[in-house]
PDB file of N, CA, C and O in Angstrom:
ATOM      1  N   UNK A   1     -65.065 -80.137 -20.569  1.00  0.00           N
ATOM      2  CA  UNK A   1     -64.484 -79.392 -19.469  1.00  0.00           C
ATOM      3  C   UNK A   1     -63.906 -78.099 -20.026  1.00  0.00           C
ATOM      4  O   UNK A   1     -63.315 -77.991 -21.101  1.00  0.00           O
ATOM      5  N   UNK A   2     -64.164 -77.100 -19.117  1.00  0.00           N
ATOM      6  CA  UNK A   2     -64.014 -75.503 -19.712  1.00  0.00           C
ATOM      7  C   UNK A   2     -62.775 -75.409 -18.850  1.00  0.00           C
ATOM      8  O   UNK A   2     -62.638 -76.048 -17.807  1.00  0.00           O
ATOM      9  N   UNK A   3     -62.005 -74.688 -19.282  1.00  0.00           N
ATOM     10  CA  UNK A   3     -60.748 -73.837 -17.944  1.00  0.00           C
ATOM     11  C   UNK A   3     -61.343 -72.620 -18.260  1.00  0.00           C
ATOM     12  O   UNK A   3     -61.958 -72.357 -19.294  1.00  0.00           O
ATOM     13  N   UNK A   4     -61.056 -71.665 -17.010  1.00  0.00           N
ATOM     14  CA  UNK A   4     -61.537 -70.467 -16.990  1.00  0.00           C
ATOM     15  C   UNK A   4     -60.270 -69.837 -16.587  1.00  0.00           C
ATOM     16  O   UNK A   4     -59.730 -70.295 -15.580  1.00  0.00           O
ATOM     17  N   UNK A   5     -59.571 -68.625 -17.358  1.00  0.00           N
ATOM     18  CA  UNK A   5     -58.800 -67.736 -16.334  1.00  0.00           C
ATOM     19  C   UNK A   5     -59.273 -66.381 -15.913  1.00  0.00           C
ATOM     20  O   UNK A   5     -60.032 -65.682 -16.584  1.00  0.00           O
ATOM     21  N   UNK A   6     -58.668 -66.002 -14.524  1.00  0.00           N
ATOM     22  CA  UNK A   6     -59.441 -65.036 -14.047  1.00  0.00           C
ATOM     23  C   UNK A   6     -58.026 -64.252 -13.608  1.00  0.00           C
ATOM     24  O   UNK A   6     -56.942 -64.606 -13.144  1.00  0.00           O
ATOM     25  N   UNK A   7     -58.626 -63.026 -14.002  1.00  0.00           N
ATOM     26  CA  UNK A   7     -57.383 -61.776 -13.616  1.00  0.00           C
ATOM     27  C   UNK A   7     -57.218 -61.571 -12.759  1.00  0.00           C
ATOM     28  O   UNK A   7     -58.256 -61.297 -12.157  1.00  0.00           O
ATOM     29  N   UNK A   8     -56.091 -61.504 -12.010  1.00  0.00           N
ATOM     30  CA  UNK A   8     -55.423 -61.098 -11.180  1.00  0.00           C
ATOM     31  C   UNK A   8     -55.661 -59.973 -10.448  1.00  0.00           C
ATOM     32  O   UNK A   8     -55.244 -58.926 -10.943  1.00  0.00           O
ATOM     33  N   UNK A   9     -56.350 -59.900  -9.159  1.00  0.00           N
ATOM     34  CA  UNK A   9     -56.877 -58.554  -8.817  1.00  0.00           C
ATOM     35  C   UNK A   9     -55.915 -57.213  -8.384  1.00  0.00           C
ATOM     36  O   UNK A   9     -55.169 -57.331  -7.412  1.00  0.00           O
ATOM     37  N   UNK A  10     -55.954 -56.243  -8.961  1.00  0.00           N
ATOM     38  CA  UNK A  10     -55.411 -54.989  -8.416  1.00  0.00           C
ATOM     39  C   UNK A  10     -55.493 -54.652  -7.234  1.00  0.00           C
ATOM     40  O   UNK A  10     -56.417 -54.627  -6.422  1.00  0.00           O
ATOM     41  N   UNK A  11     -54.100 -54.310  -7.198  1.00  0.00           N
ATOM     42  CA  UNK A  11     -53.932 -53.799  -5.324  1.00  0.00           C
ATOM     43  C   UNK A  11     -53.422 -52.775  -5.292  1.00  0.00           C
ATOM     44  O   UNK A  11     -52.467 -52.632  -6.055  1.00  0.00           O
ATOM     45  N   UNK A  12     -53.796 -51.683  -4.462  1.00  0.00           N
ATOM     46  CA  UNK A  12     -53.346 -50.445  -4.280  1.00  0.00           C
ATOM     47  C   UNK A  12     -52.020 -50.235  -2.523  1.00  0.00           C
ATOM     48  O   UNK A  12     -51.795 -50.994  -1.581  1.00  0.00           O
ATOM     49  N   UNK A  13     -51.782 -49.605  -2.687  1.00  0.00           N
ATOM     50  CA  UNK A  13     -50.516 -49.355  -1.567  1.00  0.00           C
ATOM     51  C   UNK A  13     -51.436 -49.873   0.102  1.00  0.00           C
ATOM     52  O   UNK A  13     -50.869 -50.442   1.034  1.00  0.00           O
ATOM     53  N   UNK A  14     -52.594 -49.565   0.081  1.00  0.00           N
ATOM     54  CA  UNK A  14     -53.316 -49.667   1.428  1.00  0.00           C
ATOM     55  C   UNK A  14     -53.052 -51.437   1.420  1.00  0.00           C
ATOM     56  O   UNK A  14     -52.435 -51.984   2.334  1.00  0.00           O
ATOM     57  N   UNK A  15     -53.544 -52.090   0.408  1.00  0.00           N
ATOM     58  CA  UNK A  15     -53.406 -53.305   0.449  1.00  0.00           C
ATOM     59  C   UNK A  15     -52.109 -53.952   0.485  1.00  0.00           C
ATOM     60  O   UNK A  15     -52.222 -55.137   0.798  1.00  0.00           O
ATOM     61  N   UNK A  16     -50.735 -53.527   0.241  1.00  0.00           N
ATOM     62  CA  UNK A  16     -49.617 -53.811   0.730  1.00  0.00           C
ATOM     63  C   UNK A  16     -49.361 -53.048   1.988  1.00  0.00           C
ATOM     64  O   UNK A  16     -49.067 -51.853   2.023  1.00  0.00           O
ATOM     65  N   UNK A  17     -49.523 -53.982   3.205  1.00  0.00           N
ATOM     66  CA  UNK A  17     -49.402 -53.122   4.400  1.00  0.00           C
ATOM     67  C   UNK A  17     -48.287 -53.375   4.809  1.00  0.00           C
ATOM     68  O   UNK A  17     -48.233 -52.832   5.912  1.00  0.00           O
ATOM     69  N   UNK A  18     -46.973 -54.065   4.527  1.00  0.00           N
ATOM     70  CA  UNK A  18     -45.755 -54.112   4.702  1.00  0.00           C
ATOM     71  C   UNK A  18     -44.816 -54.825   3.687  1.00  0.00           C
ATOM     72  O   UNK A  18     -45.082 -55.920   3.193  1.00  0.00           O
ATOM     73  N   UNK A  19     -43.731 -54.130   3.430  1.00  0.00           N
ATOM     74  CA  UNK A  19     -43.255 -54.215   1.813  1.00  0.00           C
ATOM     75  C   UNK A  19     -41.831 -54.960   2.124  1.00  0.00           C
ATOM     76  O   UNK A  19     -41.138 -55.307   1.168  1.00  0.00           O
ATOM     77  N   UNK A  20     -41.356 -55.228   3.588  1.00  0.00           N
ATOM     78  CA  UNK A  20     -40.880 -55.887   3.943  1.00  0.00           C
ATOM     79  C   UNK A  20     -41.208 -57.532   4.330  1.00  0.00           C
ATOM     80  O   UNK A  20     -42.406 -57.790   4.443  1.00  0.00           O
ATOM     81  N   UNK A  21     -40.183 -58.735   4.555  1.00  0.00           N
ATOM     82  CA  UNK A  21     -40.250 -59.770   4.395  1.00  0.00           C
ATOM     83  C   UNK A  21     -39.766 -59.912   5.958  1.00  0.00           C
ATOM     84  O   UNK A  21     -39.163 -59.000   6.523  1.00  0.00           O
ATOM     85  N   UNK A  22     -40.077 -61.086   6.561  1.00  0.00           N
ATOM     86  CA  UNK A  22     -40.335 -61.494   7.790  1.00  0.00           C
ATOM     87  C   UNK A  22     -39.266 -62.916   7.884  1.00  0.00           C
ATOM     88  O   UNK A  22     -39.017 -63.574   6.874  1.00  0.00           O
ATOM     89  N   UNK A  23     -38.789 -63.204   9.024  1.00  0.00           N
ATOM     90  CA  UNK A  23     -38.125 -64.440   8.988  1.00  0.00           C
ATOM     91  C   UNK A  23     -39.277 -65.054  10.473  1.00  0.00           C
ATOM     92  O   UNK A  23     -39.674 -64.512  11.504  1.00  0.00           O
ATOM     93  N   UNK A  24     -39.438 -66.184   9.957  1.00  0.00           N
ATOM     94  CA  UNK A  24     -40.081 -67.251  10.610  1.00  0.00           C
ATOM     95  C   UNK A  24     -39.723 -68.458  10.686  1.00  0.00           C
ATOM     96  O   UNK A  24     -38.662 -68.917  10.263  1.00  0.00           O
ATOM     97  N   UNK A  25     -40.502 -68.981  11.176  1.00  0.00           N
ATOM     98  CA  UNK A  25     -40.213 -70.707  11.422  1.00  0.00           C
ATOM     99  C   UNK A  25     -40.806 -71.295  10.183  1.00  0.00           C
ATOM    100  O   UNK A  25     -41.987 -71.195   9.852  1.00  0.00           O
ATOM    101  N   UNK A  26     -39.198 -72.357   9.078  1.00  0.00           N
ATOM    102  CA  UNK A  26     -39.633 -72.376   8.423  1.00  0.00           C
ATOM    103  C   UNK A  26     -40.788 -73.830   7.990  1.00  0.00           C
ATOM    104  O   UNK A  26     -41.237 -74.070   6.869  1.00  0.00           O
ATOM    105  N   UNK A  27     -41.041 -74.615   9.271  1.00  0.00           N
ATOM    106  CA  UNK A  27     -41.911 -75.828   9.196  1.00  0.00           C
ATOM    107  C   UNK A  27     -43.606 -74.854   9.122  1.00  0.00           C
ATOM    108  O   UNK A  27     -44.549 -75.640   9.214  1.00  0.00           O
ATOM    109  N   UNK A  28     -43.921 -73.783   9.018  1.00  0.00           N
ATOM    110  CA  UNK A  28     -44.222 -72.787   9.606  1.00  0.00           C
ATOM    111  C   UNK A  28     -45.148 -72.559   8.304  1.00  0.00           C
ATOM    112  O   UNK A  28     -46.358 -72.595   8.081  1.00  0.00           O
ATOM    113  N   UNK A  29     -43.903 -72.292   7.504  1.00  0.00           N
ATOM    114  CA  UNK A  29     -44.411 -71.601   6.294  1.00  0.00           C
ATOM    115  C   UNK A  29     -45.377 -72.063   4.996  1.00  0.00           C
ATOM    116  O   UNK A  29     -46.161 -71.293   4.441  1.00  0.00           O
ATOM    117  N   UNK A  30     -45.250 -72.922   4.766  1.00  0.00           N
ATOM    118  CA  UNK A  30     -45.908 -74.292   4.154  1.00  0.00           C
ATOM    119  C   UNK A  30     -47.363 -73.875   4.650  1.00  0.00           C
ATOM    120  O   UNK A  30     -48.168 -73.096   4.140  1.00  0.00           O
ATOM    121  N   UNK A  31     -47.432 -74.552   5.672  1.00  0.00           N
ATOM    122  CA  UNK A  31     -49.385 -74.716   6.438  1.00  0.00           C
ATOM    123  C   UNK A  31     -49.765 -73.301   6.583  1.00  0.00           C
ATOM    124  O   UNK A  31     -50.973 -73.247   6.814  1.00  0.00           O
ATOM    125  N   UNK A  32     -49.198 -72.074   6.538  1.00  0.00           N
ATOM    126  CA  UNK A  32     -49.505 -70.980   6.650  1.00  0.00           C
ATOM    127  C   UNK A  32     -50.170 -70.747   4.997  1.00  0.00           C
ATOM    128  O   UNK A  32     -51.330 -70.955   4.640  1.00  0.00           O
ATOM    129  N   UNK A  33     -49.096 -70.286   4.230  1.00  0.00           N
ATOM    130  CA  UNK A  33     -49.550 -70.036   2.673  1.00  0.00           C
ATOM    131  C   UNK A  33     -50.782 -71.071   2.088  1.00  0.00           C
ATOM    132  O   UNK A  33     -51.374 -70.652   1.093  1.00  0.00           O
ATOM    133  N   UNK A  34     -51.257 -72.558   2.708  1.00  0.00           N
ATOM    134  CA  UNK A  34     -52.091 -73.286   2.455  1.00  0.00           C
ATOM    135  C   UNK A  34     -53.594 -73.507   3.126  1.00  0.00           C
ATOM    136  O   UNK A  34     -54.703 -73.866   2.732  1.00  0.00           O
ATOM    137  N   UNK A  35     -53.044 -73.128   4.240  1.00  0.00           N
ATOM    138  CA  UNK A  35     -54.164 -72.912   5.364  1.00  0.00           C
ATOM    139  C   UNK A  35     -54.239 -71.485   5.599  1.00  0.00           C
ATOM    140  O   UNK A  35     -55.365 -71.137   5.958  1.00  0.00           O
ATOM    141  N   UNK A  36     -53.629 -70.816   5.534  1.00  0.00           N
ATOM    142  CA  UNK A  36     -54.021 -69.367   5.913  1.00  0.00           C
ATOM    143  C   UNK A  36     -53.799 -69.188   7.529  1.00  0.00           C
ATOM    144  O   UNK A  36     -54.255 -68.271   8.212  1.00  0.00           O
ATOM    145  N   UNK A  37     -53.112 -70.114   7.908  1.00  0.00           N
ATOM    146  CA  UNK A  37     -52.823 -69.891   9.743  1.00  0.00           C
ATOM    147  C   UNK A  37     -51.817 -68.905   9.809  1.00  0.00           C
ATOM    148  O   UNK A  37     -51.117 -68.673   8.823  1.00  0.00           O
ATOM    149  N   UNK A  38     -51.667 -68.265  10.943  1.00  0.00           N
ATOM    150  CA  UNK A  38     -50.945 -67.296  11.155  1.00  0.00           C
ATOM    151  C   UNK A  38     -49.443 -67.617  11.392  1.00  0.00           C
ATOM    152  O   UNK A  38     -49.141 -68.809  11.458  1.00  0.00           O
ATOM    153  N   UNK A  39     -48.736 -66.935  11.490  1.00  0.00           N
ATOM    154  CA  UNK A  39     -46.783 -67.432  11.280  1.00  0.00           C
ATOM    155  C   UNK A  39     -46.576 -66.140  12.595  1.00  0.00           C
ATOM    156  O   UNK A  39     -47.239 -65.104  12.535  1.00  0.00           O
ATOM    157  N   UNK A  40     -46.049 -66.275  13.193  1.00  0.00           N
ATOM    158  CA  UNK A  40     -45.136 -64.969  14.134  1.00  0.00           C
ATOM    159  C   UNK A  40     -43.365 -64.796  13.991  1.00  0.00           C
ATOM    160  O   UNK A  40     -42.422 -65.418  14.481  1.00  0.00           O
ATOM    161  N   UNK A  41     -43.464 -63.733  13.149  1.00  0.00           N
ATOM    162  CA  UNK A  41     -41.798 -63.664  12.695  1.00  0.00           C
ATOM    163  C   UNK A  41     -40.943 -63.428  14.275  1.00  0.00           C
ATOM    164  O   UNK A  41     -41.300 -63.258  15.440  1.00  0.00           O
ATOM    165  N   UNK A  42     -39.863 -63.510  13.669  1.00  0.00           N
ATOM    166  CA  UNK A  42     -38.799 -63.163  14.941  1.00  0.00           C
ATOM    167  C   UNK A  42     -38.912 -61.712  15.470  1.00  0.00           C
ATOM    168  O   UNK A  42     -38.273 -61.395  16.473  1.00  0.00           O
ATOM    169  N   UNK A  43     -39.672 -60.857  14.855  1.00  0.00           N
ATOM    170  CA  UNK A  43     -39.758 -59.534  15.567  1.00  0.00           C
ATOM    171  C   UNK A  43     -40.959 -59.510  16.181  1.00  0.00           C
ATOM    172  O   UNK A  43     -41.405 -58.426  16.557  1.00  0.00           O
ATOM    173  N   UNK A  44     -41.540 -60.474  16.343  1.00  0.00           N
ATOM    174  CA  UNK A  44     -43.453 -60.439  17.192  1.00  0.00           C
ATOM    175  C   UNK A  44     -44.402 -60.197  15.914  1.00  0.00           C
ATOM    176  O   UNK A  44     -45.560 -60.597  16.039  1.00  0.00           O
ATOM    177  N   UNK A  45     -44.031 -59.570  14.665  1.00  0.00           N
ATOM    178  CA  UNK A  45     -45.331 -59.582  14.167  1.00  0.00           C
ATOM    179  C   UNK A  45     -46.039 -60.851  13.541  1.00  0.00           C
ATOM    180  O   UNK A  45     -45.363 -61.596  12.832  1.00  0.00           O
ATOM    181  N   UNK A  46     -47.457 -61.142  13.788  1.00  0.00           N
ATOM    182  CA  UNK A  46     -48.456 -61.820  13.468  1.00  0.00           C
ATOM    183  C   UNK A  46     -49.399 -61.592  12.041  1.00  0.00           C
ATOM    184  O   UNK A  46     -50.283 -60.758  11.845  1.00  0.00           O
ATOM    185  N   UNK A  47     -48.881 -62.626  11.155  1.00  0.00           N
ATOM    186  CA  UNK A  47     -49.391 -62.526   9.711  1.00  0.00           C
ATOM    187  C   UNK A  47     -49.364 -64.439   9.322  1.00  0.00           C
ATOM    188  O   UNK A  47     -48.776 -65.410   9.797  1.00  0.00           O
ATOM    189  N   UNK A  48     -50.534 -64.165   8.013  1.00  0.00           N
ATOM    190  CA  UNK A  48     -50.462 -65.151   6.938  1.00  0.00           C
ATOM    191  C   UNK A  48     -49.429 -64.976   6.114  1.00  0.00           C
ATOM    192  O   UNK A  48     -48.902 -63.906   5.812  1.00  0.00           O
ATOM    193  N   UNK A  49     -49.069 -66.361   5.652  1.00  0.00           N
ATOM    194  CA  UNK A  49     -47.968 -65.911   4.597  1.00  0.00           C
ATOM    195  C   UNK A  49     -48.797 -66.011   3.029  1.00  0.00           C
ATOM    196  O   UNK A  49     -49.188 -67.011   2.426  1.00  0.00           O
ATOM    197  N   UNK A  50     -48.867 -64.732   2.707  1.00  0.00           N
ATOM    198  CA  UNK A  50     -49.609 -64.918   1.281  1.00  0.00           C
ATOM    199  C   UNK A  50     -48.337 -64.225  -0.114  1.00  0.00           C
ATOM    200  O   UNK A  50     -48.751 -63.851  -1.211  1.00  0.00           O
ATOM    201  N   UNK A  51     -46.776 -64.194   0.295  1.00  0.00           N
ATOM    202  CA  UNK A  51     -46.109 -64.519  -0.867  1.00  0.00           C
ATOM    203  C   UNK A  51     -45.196 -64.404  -0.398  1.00  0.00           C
ATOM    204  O   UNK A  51     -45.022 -63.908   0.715  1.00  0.00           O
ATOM    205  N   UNK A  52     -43.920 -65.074  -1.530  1.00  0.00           N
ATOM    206  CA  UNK A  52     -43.072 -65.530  -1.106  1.00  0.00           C
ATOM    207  C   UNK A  52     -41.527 -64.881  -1.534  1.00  0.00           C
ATOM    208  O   UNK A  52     -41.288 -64.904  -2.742  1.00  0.00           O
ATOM    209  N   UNK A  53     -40.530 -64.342  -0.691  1.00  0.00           N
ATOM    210  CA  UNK A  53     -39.387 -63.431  -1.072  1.00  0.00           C
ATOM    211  C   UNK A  53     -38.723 -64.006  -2.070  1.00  0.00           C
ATOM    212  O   UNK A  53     -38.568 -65.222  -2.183  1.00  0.00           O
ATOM    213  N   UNK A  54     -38.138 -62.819  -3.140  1.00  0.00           N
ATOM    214  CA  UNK A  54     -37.190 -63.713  -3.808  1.00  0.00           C
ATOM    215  C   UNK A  54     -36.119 -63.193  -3.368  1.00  0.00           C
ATOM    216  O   UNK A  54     -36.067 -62.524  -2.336  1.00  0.00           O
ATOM    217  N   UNK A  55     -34.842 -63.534  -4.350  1.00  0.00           N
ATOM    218  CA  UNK A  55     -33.539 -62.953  -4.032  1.00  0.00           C
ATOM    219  C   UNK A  55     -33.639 -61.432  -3.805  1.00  0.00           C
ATOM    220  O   UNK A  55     -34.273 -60.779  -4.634  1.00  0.00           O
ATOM    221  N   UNK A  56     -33.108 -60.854  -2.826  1.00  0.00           N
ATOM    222  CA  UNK A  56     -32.353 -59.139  -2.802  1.00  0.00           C
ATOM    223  C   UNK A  56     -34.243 -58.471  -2.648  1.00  0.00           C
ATOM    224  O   UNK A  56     -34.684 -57.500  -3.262  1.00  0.00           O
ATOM    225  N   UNK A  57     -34.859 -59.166  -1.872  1.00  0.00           N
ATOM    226  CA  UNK A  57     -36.396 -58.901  -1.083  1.00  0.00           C
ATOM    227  C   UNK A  57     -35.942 -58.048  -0.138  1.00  0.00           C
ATOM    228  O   UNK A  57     -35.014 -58.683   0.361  1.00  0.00           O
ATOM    229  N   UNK A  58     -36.018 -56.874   0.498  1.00  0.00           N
ATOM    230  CA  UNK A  58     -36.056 -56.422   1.511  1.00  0.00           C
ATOM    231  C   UNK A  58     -36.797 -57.071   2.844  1.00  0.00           C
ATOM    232  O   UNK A  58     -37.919 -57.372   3.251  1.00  0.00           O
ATOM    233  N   UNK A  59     -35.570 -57.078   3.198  1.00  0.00           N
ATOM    234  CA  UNK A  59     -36.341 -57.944   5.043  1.00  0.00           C
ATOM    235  C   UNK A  59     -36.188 -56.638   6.135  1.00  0.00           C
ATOM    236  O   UNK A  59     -35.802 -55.471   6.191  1.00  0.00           O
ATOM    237  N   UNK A  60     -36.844 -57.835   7.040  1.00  0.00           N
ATOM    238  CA  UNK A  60     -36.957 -56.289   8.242  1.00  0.00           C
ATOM    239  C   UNK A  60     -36.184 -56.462   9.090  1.00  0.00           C
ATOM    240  O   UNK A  60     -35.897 -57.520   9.651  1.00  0.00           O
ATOM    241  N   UNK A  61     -35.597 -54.958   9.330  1.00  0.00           N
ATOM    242  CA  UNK A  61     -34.267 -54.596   9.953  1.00  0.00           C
ATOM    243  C   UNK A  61     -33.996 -55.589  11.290  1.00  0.00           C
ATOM    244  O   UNK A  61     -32.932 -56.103  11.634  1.00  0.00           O
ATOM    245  N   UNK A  62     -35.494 -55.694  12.009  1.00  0.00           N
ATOM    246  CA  UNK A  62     -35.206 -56.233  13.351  1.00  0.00           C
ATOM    247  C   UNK A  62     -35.553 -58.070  13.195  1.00  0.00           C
ATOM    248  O   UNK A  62     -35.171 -59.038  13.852  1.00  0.00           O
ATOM    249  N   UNK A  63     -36.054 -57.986  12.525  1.00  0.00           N
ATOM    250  CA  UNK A  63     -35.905 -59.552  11.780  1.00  0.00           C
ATOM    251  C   UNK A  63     -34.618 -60.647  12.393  1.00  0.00           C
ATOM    252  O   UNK A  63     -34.309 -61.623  13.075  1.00  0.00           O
ATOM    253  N   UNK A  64     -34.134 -59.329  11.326  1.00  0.00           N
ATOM    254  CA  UNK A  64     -32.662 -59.379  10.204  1.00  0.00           C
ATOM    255  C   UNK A  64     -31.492 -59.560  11.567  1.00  0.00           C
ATOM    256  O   UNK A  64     -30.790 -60.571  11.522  1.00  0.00           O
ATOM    257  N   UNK A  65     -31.351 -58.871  12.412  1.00  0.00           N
ATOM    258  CA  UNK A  65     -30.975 -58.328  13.692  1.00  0.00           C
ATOM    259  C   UNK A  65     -31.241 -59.060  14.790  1.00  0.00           C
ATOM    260  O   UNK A  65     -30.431 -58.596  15.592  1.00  0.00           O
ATOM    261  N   UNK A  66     -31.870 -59.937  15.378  1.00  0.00           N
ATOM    262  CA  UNK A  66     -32.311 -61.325  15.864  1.00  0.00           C
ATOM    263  C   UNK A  66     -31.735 -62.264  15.607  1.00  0.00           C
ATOM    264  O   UNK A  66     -31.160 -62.866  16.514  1.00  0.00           O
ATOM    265  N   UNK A  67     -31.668 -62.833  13.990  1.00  0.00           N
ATOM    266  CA  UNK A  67     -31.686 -64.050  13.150  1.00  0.00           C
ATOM    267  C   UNK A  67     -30.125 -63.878  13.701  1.00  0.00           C
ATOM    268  O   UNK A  67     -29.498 -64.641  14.437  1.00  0.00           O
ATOM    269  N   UNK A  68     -29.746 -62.738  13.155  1.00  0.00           N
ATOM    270  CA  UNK A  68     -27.855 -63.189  13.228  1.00  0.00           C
ATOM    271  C   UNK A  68     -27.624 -63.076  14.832  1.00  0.00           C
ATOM    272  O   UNK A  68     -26.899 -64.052  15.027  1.00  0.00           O
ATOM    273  N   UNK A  69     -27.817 -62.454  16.097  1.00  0.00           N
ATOM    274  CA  UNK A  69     -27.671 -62.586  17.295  1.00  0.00           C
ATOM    275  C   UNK A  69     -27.857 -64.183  17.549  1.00  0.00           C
ATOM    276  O   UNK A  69     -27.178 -64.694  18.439  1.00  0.00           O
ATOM    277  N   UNK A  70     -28.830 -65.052  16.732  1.00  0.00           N
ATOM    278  CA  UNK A  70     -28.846 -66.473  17.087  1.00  0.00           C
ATOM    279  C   UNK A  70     -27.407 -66.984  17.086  1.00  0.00           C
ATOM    280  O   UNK A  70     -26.517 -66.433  16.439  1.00  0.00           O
ATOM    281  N   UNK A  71     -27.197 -68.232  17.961  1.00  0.00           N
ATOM    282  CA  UNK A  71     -26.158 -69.427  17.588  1.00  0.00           C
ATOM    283  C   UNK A  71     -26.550 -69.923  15.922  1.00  0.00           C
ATOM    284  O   UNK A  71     -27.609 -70.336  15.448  1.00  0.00           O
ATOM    285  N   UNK A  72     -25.417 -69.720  15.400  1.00  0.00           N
ATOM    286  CA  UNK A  72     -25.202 -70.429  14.130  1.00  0.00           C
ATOM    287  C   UNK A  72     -26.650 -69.308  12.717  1.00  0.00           C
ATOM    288  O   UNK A  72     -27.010 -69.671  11.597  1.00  0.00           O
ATOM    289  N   UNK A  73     -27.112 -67.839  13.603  1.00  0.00           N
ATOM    290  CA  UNK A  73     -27.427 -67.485  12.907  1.00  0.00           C
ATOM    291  C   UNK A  73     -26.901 -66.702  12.058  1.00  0.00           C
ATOM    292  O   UNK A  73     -26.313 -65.871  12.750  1.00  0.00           O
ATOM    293  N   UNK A  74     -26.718 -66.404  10.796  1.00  0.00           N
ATOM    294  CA  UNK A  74     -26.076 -65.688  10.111  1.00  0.00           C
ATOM    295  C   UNK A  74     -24.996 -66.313   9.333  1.00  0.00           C
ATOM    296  O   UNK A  74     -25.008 -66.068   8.127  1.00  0.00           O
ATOM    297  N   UNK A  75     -23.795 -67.293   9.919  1.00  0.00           N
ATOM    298  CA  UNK A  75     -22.978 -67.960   9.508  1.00  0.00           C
ATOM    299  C   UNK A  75     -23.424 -69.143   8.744  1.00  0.00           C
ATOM    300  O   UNK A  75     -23.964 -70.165   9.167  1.00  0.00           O
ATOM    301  N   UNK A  76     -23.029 -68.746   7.296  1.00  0.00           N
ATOM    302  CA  UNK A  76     -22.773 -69.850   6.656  1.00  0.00           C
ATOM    303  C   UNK A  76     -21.645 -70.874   6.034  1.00  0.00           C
ATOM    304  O   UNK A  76     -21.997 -71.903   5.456  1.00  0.00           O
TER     305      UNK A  76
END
């Protein structure tokens, strides 16, 4: 048995089409990044989740702005 590694393909700015992070449903997120099904964040937009925020990620303003208008959003 061989392992093969294969490089990591280059992406240019066209291919990051938003550099911001999305809040969704997170039962959501799982079958999305595995299946490739679509997720709809709290601001309406419609995407796969193909990676994942770390700490101090820029999220999106109206996201961000939703989440805490929720009951019990924002407060921890």
């Amino acid at each position: 048995m061989t392992t093969q590694t294969l490089d990591a393909p280059k992406t240019s700015d066209a291919d990051q089409r938003d550099q911001v992070f999305h809040y969704v449903r997170k039962n959501k997120v799982a079958e999305s990044a595995v299946l490739g099904t679509m997720v709809e964040a709290l601001c309406g937009e419609v995407f796969p989740v193909t990676r994942a925020a770390k700490p101090g990620s820029p999220v999106c303003s109206r996201c961000k702005e939703i989440y805490e208008s929720l009951p019990g959003g924002g407060s921890s």
